[in-house]
Each structure stands twice: as structure tokens, then as C-alpha cells.
LODOKE-756874 format. One record per residue (C-alpha): y, z, x; residue in one letter. Coordinates in steps of 0.25 Angstrom, whole numbers, always signed. Example, Ala and Ser with C-alpha at 12.3 -4.5 7.8 and 13.67 -1.06 7.14 Angstrom:
residues 2
[[-18,+31,+49],"A"]
[[-4,+29,+55],"S"]
This chain:
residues 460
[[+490,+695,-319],"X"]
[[+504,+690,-317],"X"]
[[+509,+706,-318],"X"]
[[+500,+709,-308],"X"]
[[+504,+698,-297],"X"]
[[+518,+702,-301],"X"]
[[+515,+718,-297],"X"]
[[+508,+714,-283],"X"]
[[+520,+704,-280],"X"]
[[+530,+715,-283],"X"]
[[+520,+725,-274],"X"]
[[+521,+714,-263],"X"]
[[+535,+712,-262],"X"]
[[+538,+727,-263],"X"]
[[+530,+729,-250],"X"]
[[+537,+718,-244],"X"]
[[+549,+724,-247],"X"]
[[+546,+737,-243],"X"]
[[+541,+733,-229],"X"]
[[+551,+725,-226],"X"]
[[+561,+737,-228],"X"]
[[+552,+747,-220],"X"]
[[+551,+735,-210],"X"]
[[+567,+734,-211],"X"]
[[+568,+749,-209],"X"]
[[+560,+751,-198],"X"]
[[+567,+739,-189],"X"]
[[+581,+745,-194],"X"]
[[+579,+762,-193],"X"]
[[+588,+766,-184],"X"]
[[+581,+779,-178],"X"]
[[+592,+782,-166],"X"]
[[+587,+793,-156],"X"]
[[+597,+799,-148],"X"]
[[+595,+795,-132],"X"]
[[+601,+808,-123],"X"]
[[+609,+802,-111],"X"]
[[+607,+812,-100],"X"]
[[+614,+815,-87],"X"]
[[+611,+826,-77],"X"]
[[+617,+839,-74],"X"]
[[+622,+837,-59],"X"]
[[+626,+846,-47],"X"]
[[+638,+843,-41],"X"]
[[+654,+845,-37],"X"]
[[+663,+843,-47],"X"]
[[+679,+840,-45],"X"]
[[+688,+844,-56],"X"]
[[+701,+836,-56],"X"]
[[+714,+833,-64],"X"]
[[+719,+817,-63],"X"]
[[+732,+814,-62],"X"]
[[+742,+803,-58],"X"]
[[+751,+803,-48],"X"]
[[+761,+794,-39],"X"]
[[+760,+795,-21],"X"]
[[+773,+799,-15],"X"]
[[+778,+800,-1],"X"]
[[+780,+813,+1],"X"]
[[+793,+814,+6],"X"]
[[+800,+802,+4],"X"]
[[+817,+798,+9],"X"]
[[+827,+789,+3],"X"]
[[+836,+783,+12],"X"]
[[+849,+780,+9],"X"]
[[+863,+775,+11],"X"]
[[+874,+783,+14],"X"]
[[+886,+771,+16],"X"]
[[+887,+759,+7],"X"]
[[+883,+744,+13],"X"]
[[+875,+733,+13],"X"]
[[+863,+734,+19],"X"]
[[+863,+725,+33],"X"]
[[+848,+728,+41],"X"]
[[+836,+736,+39],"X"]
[[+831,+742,+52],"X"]
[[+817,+742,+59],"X"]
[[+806,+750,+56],"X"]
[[+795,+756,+66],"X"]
[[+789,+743,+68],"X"]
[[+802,+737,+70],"X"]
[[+802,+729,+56],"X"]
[[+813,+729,+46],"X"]
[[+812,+742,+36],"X"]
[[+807,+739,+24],"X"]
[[+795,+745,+16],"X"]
[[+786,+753,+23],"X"]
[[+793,+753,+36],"X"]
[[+790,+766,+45],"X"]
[[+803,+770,+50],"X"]
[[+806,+784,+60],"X"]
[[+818,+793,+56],"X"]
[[+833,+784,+61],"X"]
[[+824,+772,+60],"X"]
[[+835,+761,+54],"X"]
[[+833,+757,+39],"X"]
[[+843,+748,+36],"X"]
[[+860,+748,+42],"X"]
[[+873,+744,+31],"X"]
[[+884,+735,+33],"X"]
[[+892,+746,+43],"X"]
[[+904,+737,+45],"X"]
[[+914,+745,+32],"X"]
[[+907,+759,+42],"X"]
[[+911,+753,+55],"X"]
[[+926,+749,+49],"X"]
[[+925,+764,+43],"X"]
[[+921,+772,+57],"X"]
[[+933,+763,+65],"X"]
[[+943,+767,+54],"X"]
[[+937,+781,+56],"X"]
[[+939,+781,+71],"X"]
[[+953,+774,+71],"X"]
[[+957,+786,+61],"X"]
[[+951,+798,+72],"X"]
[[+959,+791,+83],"X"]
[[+972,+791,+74],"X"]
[[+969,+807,+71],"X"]
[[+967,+811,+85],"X"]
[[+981,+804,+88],"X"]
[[+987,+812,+78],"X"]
[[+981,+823,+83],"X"]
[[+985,+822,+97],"X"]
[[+999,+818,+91],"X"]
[[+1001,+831,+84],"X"]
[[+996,+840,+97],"X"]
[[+1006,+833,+103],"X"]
[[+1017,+837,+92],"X"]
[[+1013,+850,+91],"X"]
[[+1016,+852,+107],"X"]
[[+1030,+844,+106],"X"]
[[+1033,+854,+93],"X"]
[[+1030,+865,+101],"X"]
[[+1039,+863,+113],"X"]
[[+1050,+860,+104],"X"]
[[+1048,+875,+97],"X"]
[[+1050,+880,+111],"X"]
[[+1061,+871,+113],"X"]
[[+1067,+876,+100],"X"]
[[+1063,+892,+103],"X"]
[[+1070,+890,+116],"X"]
[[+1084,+886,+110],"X"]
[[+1082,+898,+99],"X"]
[[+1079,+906,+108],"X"]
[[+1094,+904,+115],"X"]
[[+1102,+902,+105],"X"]
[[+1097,+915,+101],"X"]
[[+1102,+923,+113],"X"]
[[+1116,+916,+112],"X"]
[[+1117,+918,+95],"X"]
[[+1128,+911,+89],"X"]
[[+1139,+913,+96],"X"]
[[+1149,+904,+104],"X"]
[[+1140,+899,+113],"X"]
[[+1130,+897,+103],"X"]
[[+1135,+890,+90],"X"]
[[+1128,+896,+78],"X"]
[[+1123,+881,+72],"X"]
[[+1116,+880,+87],"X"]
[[+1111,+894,+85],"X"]
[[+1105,+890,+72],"X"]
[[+1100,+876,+77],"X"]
[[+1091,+881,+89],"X"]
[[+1086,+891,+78],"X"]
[[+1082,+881,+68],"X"]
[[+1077,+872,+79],"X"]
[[+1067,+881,+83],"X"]
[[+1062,+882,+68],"X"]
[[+1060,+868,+68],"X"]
[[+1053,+869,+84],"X"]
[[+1042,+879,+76],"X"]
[[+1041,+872,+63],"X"]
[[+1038,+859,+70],"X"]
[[+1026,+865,+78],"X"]
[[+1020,+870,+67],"X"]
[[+1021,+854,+60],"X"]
[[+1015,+850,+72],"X"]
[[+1004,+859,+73],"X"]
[[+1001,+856,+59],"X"]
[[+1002,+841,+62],"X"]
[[+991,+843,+72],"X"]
[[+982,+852,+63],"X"]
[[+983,+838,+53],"X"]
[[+980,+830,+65],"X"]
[[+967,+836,+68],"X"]
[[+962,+836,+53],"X"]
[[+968,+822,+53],"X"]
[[+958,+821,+67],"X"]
[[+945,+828,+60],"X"]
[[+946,+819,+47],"X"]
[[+946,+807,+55],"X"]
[[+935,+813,+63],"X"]
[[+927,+815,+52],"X"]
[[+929,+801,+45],"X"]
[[+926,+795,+58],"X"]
[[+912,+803,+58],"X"]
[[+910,+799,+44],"X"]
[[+914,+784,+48],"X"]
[[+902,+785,+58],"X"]
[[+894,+790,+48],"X"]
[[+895,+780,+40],"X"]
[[+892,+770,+48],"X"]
[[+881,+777,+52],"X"]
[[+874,+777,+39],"X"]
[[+874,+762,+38],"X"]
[[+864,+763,+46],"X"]
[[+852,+768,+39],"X"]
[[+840,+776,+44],"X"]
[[+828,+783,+40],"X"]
[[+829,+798,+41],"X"]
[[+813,+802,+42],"X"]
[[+803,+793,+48],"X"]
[[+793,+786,+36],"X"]
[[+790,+774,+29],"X"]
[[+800,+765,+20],"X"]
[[+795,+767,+6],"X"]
[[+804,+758,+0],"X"]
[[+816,+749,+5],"X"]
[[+829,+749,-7],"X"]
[[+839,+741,+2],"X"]
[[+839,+725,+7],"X"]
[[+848,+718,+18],"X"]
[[+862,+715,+11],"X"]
[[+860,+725,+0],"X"]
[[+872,+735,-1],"X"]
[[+870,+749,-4],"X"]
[[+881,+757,-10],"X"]
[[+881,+772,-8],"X"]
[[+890,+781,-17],"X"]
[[+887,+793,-24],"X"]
[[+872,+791,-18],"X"]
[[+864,+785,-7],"X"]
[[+858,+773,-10],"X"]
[[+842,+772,-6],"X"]
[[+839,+762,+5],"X"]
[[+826,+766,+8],"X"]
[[+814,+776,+4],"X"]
[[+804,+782,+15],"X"]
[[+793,+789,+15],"X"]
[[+794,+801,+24],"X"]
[[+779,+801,+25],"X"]
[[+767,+793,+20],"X"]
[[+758,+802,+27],"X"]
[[+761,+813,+16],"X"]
[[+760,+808,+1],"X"]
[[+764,+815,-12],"X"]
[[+756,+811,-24],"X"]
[[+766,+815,-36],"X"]
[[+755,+817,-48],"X"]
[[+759,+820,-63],"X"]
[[+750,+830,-67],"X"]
[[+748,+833,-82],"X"]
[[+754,+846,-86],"X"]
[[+739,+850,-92],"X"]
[[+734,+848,-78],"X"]
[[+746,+855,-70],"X"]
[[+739,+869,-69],"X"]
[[+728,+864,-63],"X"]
[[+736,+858,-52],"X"]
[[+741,+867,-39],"X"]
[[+748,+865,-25],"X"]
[[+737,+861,-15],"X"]
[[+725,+856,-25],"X"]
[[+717,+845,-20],"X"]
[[+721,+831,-27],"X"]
[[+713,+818,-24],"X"]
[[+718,+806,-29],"X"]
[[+718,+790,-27],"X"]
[[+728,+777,-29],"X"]
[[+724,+763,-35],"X"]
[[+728,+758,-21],"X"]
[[+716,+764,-15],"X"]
[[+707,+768,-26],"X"]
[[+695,+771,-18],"X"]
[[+701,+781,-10],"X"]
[[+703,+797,-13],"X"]
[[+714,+803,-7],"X"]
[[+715,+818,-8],"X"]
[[+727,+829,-8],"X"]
[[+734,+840,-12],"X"]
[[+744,+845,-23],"X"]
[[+756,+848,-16],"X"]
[[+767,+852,-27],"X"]
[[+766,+852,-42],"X"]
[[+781,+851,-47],"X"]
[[+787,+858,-58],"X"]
[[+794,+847,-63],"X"]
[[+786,+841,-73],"X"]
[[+789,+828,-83],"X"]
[[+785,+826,-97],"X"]
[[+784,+810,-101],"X"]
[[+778,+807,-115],"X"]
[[+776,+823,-117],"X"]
[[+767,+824,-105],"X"]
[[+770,+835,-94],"X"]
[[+768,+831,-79],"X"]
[[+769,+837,-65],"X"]
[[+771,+829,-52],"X"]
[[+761,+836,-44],"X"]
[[+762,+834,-29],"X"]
[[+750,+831,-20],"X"]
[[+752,+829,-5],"X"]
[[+740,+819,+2],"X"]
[[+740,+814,+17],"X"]
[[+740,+799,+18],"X"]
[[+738,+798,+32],"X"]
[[+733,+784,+32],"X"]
[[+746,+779,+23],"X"]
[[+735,+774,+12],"X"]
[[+744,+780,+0],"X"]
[[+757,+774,-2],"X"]
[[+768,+779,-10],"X"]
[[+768,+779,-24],"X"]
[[+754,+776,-26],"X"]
[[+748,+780,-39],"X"]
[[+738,+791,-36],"X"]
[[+727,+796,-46],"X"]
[[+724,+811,-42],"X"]
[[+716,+820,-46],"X"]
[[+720,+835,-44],"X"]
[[+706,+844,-40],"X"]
[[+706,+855,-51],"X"]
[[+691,+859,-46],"X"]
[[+681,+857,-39],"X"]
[[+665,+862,-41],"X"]
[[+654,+861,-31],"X"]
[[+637,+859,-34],"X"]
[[+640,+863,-49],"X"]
[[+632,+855,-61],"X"]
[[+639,+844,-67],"X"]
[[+636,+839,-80],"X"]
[[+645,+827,-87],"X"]
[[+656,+831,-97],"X"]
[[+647,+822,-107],"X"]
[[+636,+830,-108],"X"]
[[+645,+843,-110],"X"]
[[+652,+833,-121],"X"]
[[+639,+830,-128],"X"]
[[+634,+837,-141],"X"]
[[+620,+833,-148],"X"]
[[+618,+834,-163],"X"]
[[+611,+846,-168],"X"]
[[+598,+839,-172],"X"]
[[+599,+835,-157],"X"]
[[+600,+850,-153],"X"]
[[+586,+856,-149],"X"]
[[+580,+865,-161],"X"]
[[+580,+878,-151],"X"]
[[+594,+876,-146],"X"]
[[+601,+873,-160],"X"]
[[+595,+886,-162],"X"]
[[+600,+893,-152],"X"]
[[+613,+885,-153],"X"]
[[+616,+891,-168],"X"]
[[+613,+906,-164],"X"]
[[+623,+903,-153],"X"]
[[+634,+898,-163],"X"]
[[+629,+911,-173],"X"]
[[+631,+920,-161],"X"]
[[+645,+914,-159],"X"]
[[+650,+915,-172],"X"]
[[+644,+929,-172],"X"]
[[+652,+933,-159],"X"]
[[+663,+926,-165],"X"]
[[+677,+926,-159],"X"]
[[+672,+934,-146],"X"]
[[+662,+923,-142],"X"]
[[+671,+910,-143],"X"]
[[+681,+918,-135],"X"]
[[+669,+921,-124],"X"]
[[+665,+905,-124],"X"]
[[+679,+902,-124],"X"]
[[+683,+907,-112],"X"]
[[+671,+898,-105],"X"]
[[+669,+884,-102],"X"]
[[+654,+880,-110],"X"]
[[+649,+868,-110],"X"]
[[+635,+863,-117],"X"]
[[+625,+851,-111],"X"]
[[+613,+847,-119],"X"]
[[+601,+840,-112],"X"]
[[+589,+836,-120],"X"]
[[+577,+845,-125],"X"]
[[+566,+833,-131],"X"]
[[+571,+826,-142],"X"]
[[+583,+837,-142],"X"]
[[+596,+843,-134],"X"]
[[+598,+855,-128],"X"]
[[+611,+861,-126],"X"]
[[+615,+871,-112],"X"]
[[+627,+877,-112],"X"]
[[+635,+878,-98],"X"]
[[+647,+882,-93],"X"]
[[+657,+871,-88],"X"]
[[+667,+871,-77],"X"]
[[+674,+860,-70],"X"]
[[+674,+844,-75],"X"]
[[+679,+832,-68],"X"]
[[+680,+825,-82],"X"]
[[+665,+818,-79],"X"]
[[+657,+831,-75],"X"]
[[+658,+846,-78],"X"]
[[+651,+855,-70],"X"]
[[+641,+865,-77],"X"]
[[+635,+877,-76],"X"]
[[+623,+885,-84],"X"]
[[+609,+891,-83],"X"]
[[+602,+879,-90],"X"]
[[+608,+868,-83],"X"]
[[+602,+861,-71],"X"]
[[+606,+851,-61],"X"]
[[+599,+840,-65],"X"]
[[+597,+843,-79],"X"]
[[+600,+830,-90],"X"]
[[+612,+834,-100],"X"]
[[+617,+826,-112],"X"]
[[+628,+816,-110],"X"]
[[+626,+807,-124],"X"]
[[+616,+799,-132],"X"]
[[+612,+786,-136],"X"]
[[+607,+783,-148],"X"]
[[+594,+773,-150],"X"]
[[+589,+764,-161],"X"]
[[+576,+765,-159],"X"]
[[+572,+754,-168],"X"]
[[+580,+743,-163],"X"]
[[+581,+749,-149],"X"]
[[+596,+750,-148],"X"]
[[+602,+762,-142],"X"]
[[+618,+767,-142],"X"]
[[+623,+776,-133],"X"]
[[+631,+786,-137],"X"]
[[+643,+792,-129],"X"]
[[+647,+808,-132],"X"]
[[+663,+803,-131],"X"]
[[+661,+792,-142],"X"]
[[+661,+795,-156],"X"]
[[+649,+791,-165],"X"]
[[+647,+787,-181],"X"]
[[+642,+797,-189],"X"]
[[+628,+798,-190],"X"]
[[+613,+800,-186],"X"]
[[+614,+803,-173],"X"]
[[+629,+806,-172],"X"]
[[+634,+815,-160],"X"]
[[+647,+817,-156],"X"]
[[+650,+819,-141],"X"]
[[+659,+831,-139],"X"]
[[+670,+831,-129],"X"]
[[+670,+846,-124],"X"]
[[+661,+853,-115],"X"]
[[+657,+864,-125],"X"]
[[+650,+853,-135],"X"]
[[+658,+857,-147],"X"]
[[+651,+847,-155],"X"]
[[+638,+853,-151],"X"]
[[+642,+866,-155],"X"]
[[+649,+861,-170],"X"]
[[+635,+855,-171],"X"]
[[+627,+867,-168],"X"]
């Protein structure tokens, strides 16, 4: 009896253990079903742009400087009739700023006490010249006697020879003066010349603005002295004109090709992000700078500003328009990156999928030379329970959409972007994204990153 009792005990408490593990297993079986996540295939215009940094520049811009040493004593009045200083719209002769002039002034009366002193001199050696010159004929006329007369007793022979060399002398002396007033009159010029350059001088203490524009920057105060040597210091830095700007972009050297003289450029500015400003490349130079191994070009693009919105030296963020497609089908670059798992492959189309690769590698090198040469791309979209793949051909992408074209694929039609995977048992579902690596597993899938789905294809 006791056996007995102890049998059915050991029956009971095996049953008990047993439903408690089938309980335990069917509140713990993970069963995860895959959950497509679907966009649709649209129609549309597509923009193909390259990004790029760049800074805004005045288009023509002029440094104003000193050309005489000094301090600085006055600023002079813009169009308003303020003070110049930063931002001041001035016209061309407009005053800027006038220099101590009183070592200029000193310098232009020395100049022109020296000019009256040279034209003295001048008027002083014409004067010589005439006096040496009615002494020659003075001097001929006695030679010219004493020659009829000769030595002889009326004429002593030290008289002869006296009115001979005294008419030496006469010719000799005109020719001193005449060479006396040839140095008066370069003595004259020279003078002439340091007086211009005395005014000069004084003139430039004066300073003035050579175009009409806008103050950019002011370098100078009141009581400040500018020394000018071997260069002219900068007072002042305008802006020809704000109506023109100049974004200077550095373009990577992987993106230079695509750039060329008059392309369409958009860009913006964190001063006003909400606005668009449009433009066009202007000049690419040649130039280029290498920081940290990385080549760059300063590529030029000319905008209006009109209404004065874009102010120097700005930080634009352009976009240079490499493309553009009208009414195409657009699908996103994650549905032309997604790959399913071959159990996920519909039985009819992993079929046809293997005779395809067969056919490849039977073609050989003559068939990935053909495919090579064109741009394939592969969506999937869902058949039941399974996935479908349609091969199409792809052309321009803004980064987010590519545009698309093929015989099987519709406007409207839902392709593929990712899945998610649900537990089913305690009703938890994770989203999966194509980018994001996954554990190895049941269900694994990797997201591939190119539009021809090599993943699929290593799959297949």
C-alpha cells in the first residue's frame, strides 16, 4: 500500500512539474515576427546639391592709408554729417581723419623760402652772363687794334701780349657765366620740385576717401601717431560696395569637378536662418590650401544684396546645385539600403534570383563589366508573409531621396525601409533601423549602406 501511495505521489508531483514548465514556457517563448515598415514611392522634383562652407566678402574692398607720419588730430563727417567711424557712408574726397601738419607747414615755407633764393640766383647769373659778355667785346675790340699796330714802337710788345690775353679771359669768363646760369636754373627746378613736394606733403595730412562706400573698420583714434616708412599704415578699410557680395567657399577637392563658373548656388547665414539667399559661382581659384592633408578651393560666388541684409564676413552655408530632376519617382535612400534574409525572400523570386546569379557567373567577366558601367539599384515591397525584390535604375539623390525609374515600380507603390521586431508573447515590439548593427541571431538582418543591396545579393 505504502509503494503504491508513493508511486501515485511521484506521478502527481511529476505532472506538477511538468505543467508548470509548459506553463513557464508558453508565458516566456519568444516568437518575434518581423513588422515591415513601409513608405511610399513618390512623384516629385529632386535637387542634387554639394554643401559647403564659406565666409561673405565685399566685393571690392579699399585700404586707406597714410602716406606722412603724425598724430592723428580730427576725424571728419560722414554723409549725415556725423563723426566717421564704423559704418559711415562717405562719397569719394569725403574727409576721413586730418594729421598734425604743423612739421608740413614748417617744411612747405622752408620750401618756398628756398624757390625765392634760386630764382635770385638765377636772375643773378643772367645778369652776369650779359656783364661777361660786354666785357668780351670790350676785350675783342682792344685785340683787335693792337693787332693792326703789332709790336712795334708804338705798340710795346707786353701791351700787345696783354690785350691778347685779356681777350682770353673776356671769352673764358662768358662761358663761366653761362655755366653759372645753366646751375642756377637746375638750382631753380630742384627747388621747384621740393616746394611741390612740400605741398604734397601737407596735403596728405589730410586724409580722404578715394571711392564712395561704407567704413568696414576704423584702425586709428584721436591722439594716436601713425608712423609711415617702408609702408603705408591702414587707417581705415571700406567697402566699395555692399550691394555686391562675394561668398569666398572652400570647396573640397573631391567636389571641385563638379563646380563651374555661373552654377546656381543657394546658401544661408545663422544671422538669418530662415531666409535663402540664391547666386552664382563667379570664379574658382587655382590656388588651393592643404590644412591637416585636406585640399581646398576658394570658390567665388557673386549675390545681389540690395536690401544690405548680408554683412561682411558672415559665415554662409551654401549649397552648390549639381542637378536638378523634375516629376521623377523618388524613393528613400533606406529602402535602396535595406536587404531581407533569405527565408524573408519569396519562394518564386529566390528562385529567379539564383538563376540570375548562375547566369552571371556563367557570363562571367563580360556581364559585371555591362552592370558596372550602370547605376542599379534594388527595393523590396511585401508579397504576404514575404518580400519581393524590383530591380531599378538610379540617378540623382539629395542624401534623403533618390529618384528611380523601372517597369515595375509605381507612384504610390509601399517599398521597404526597415523592420521591427515583436514579441508576441509579452507584447513588446523593437524597432529595428537598416543603419544600426544587430546581435547575431534569429531574426538577424543587416542594413546595407549601398544602393545596389550587396548584402542581398551575398545573401542570395
Amino acid at each position: 500500500m505504502r509503494r503504491t501511495i508513493g508511486i501515485t505521489v511521484m506521478g502527481m508531483v511529476v505532472v506538477a512539474v511538468v505543467g508548470c514548465v509548459g506553463i513557464w514556457w508558453s508565458h516566456h517563448k519568444i516568437d518575434k515576427d518581423p513588422a515591415f515598415h513601409t513608405a511610399q514611392v513618390k512623384r516629385g522634383d529632386l535637387l542634387a546639391t554639394i554643401s559647403a562652407t564659406g565666409t561673405v566678402e565685399p566685393t571690392e574692398v579699399v585700404d586707406v592709408g597714410a602716406q606722412v607720419g603724425g598724430m592723428i588730430r580730427t576725424f571728419g563727417k560722414d554723409k549725415n554729417g556725423k563723426t566717421i567711424d564704423y559704418a559711415s557712408v562717405v562719397d569719394a574726397g569725403t574727409v576721413l581723419a586730418k594729421i598734425d601738419d604743423s612739421l608740413y607747414v614748417t617744411a612747405l615755407e622752408t620750401a618756398i623760402a628756398q624757390l625765392q633764393q634760386a630764382t635770385a640766383n638765377k636772375t643773378s647769373a643772367d645778369a652776369n652772363v650779359l656783364q661777361m659778355k660786354t666785357k668780351l667785346l670790350q676785350a675783342q675790340q682792344d685785340w683787335e687794334r693792337a693787332k693792326k699796330l703789332g709790336p712795334s714802337d708804338a705798340l710795346a710788345q707786353s701791351a700787345y701780349d696783354q690785350y691778347f690775353a685779356n681777350f682770353e679771359v673776356a671769352k673764358a669768363n662768358v662761358g663761366v657765366a653761362e655755366a653759372t646760369v645753366e646751375q642756377a636754373k637746375a638750382s631753380l627746378s630742384q627747388s621747384r620740385a621740393a616746394l611741390t613736394n612740400a605741398r604734397i606733403n601737407l596735403g596728405y595730412c589730410t586724409i580722404t576717401s578715394p571711392v564712395k562706400g561704407v567704413i568696414i573698420d576704423r584702425r586709428v583714434n584721436i591722439g594716436q601717431t601713425v608712423v609711415a616708412s617702408l609702408s603705408a599704415p591702414s587707417l581705415f578699410l571700406m567697402a566699395k560696395d555692399l550691394k555686391r557680395i562675394t561668398i569666398w567657399v572652400s570647396v573640397n577637392e573631391a567636389d571641385i569637378g563638379s563646380i563651374y563658373k555661373g552654377q546656381p548656388v543657394t546658401f544661408t547665414v545663422d544671422a538669418i536662418p530662415h531666409r535663402e539667399f540664391k547666386g552664382q559661382v563667379g570664379k574658382i581659384r587655382l590656388n588651393a590650401t592643404m590644412t591637416q592633408n585636406v585640399v581646398t578651393y576658394i570658390v567665388e560666388v557673386n549675390t545681389d544684396n540690395d536690401d544690405g541684409a548680408l554683412l561682411p564676413y558672415l559665415t554662409a552655408n551654401a549649397r552648390f546645385i549639381t542637378g536638378k530632376r523634375a516629376d521623377v519617382l523618388l524613393v528613400p535612400n533606406a529602402a535602396l539600403r535595406w536587404s531581407p534574409r533569405p527565408d524573408q525572400i519569396a519562394p518564386d523570386a529566390r528562385s529567379k534570383i539564383h538563376a540570375a546569379k548562375g547566369a552571371k557567373r556563367e557570363n562571367g567577366r563580360d556581364s559585371g563589366a555591362v552592370e558596372a558601367s550602370q547605376s542599379h539599384g534594388t527595393i523590396w515591397v511585401a508579397q504576404g508573409n514575404f518580400v519581393r525584390p524590383i530591380r531599378v535604375n538610379t540617378g540623382l539623390t539629395d542624401g534623403g531621396f533618390t529618384e528611380v525609374e523601372g517597369k515595375d515600380v509605381a507612384d504610390g507603390m509601399n517599398v521597404i525601409i526597415g523592420e521591427t521586431l515583436r514579441d508576441t508573447a509579452v507584447g513588446v515590439g523593437t524597432e529595428r533601423s537598416p543603419l544600426m548593427p544587430q546581435p547575431m541571431g534569429r531574426g538577424q538582418r543587416q542594413g546595407q549602406t549601398g544602393p545596389d543591396n550587396p548584402g542581398a545579393e551575398r545573401e542570395r
